[in-house]
Each structure stands twice: as C-alpha cells, then as structure tokens.
C-alpha positions in Angstrom: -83.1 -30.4 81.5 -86.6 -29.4 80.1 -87.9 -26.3 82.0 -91.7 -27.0 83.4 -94.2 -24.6 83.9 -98.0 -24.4 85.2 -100.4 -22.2 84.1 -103.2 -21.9 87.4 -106.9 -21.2 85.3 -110.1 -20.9 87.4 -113.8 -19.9 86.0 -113.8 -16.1 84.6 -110.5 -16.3 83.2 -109.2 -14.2 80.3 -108.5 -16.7 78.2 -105.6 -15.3 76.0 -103.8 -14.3 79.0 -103.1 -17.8 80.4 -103.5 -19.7 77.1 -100.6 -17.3 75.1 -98.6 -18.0 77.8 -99.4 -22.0 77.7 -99.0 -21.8 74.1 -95.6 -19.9 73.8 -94.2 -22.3 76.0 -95.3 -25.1 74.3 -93.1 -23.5 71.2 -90.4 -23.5 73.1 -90.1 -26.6 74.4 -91.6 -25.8 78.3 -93.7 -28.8 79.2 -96.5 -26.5 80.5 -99.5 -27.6 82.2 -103.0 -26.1 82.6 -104.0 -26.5 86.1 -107.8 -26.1 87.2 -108.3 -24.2 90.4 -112.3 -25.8 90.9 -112.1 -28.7 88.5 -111.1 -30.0 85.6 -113.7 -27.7 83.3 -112.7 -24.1 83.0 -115.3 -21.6 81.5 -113.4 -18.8 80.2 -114.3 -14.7 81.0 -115.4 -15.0 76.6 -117.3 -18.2 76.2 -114.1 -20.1 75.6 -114.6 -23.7 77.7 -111.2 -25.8 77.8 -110.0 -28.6 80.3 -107.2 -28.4 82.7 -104.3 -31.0 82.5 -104.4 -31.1 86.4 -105.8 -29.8 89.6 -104.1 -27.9 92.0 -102.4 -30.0 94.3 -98.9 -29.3 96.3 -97.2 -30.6 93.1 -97.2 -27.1 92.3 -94.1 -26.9 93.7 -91.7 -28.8 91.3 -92.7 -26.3 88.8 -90.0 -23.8 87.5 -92.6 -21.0 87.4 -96.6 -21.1 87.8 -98.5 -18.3 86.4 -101.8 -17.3 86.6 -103.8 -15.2 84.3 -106.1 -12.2 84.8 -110.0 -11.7 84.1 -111.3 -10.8 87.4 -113.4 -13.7 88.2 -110.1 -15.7 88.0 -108.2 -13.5 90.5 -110.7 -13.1 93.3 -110.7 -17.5 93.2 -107.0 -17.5 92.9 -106.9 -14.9 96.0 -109.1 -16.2 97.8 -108.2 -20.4 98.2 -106.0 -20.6 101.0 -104.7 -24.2 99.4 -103.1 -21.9 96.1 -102.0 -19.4 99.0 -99.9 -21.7 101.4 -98.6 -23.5 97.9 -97.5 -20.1 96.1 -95.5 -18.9 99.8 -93.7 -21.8 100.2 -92.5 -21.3 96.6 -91.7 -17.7 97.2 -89.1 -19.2 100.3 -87.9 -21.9 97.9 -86.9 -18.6 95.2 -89.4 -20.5 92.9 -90.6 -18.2 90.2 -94.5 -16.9 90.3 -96.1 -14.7 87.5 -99.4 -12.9 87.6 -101.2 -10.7 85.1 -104.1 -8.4 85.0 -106.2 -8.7 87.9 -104.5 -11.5 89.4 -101.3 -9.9 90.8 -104.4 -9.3 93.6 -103.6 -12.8 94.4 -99.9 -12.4 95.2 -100.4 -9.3 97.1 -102.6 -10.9 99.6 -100.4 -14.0 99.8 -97.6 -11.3 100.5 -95.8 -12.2 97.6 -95.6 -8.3 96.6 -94.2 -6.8 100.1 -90.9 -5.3 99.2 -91.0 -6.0 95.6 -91.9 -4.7 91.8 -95.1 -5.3 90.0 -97.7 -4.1 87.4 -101.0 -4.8 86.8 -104.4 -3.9 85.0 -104.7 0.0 85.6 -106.8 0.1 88.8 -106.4 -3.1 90.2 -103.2 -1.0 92.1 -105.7 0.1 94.2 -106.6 -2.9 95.9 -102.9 -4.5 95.2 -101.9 -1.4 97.5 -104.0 -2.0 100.0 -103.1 -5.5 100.2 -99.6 -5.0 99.9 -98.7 -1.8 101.2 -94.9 -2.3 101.1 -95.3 -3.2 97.2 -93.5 -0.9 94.4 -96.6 -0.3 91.5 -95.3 0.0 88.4 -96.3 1.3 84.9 -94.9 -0.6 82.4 -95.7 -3.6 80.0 -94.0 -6.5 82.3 -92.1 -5.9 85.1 -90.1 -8.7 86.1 -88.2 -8.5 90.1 -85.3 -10.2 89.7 -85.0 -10.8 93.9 -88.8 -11.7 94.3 -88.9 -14.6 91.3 -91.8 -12.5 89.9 -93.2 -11.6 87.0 -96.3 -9.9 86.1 -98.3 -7.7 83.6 -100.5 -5.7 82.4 -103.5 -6.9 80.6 -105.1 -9.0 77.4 -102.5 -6.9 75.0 -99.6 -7.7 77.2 -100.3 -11.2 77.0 -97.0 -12.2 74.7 -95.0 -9.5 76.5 -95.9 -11.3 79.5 -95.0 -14.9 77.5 -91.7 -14.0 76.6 -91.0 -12.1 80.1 -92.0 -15.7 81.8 -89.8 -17.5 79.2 -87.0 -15.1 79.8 -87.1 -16.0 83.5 -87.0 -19.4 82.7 -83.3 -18.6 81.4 -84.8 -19.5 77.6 -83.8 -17.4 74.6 -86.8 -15.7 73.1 -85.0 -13.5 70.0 -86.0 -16.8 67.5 -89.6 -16.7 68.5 -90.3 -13.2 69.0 -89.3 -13.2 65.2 -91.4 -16.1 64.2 -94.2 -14.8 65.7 -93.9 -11.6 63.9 -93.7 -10.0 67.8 -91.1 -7.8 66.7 -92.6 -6.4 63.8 -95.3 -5.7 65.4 -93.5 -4.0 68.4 -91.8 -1.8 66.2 -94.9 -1.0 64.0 -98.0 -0.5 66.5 
C-alpha cells in the first residue's frame, strides 16, 4: 500500500525545509502533497512562490504523516489557525504521525502535541516551545523522532534531509538506497 504524506506550507516558509521533504518522498514513492494553509499561492521566507496541491481541509486526516516546515512566518500561521489545531489533535489520538521543523514545533506545543514527549527545534525557539509546553523534553540533536508521540521534528534549513529521511523512516520506508544516491552519506561522513 503506498504510504501518503502532506506537507502543511503557509506564507514565510523556509522553502527547503518543506520542499526536501516533499521532494524525498516523491523519490521514494510517498504520494506527497503540498497543502496551502491561506490559499493555493504560497510565497516562500526567500522569494521562492510555488502552488499548493490542496488546502487544508479535515482530509488531513487520512495522511500517514503531515509535516510542516519552519521559517517563522509559517509557524506563527500554523500555530495560530485553530482549523490546523483541532485537525493535528485528533491525529495525535488516532497515533497518526506529525513532524515539525525549525520554528514550527511552536505549533505542536501549543496544540499540546509536545506535553510528555521528545522534540528539537531551531536553537531558541525552546524558549517559547517551553512555555507552551511545559511538560515537553527539549532536545539537542539533529532529528529527534518520539517513538510514543508519532513525532518527528528538527532542527533547521541544514537539517532539512535529516529531517526527510527521519519522516521516511517513520513511515516504516528504507532510506539506506537513497541516502546513498543522494550522496547524504558522504556528505555526513565528510562535513
């Protein structure tokens, strides 16, 4: 059965966060959509304009795993529509898989998708993560993926096929063919 994924973009996104991810999945084989948060034009954080596939709409929740990127224009949208909010709970109670990077794990801590739970995120964005989501375990590593929450998030724009393959491997896919394809391990063992 083909794993399906959604990648949630709104105005002030960083681009290569959510568009690696939609990109890597695509390789694989993960019918990934981009979904617009405002509409179907998405300006990106660095001039980049591209169109979503869909708008966000409770079909959100036949995804295996929706994602969002950082850039933190993007994340105060994504935290702050109560639509996203109520969608992205009821997931969590369904064990459905969420992923956040960068600024946007801002998002899940105040849908209370963090309480109880491991994360990362851009370095300083903990701050207002904590405060959101006191009960949350900040962590300080590349991807951090919790197992019991369905989550998986990351650091920032160098992260971003870290946090691919980290999405991918909680989709139950094999990543050791494309991380060598991509030249991901070289470069992991050489930077």
């Amino acid at each position: 059965m083909t794993k399906t994924a959604a990648v949630v973009f709104a105005d002030g996104c960083e681009e290569i966060e959510g568009l690696t991810v939609v990109d890597v999945l695509r390789r694989m084989g993960v019918k990934c959509d981009i979904i617009g948060v405002l509409g179907s034009e998405i300006h990106g954080a660095h001039q980049i304009d591209f169109k979503a596939d869909k708008l966000i709409s409770d079909q959100l929740l036949n995804y295996d795993i929706v994602a969002f990127p950082g850039g933190y224009g993007n994340a105060q949208t994504l935290r702050d529509n109560d639509q996203l909010m109520a969608i992205m709970q009821k997931r969590q109670s369904l064990g459905k898989w969420c992923a956040a990077m960068c600024a946007a794990p801002i998002a899940l801590a105040r849908y209370g998708l963090l309480d109880g739970h491991d994360y990362t995120c851009y370095p300083g964005i903990e701050k207002e993560t904590q405060q959101l989501a006191p009960n949350g375990h900040f962590k300080e590593e590349l991807t951090v993926t919790d197992q019991a929450g369905h989550l998986v998030t990351s650091r920032g724009p160098a992260t971003a096929w870290a946090y691919a393959f980290a999405i991918a491997e909680a989709l139950g896919l094999d990543t050791k063919t494309i991380k060598q394809d991509t030249l991901y391990d070289y470069l992991k063992e050489n930077i």
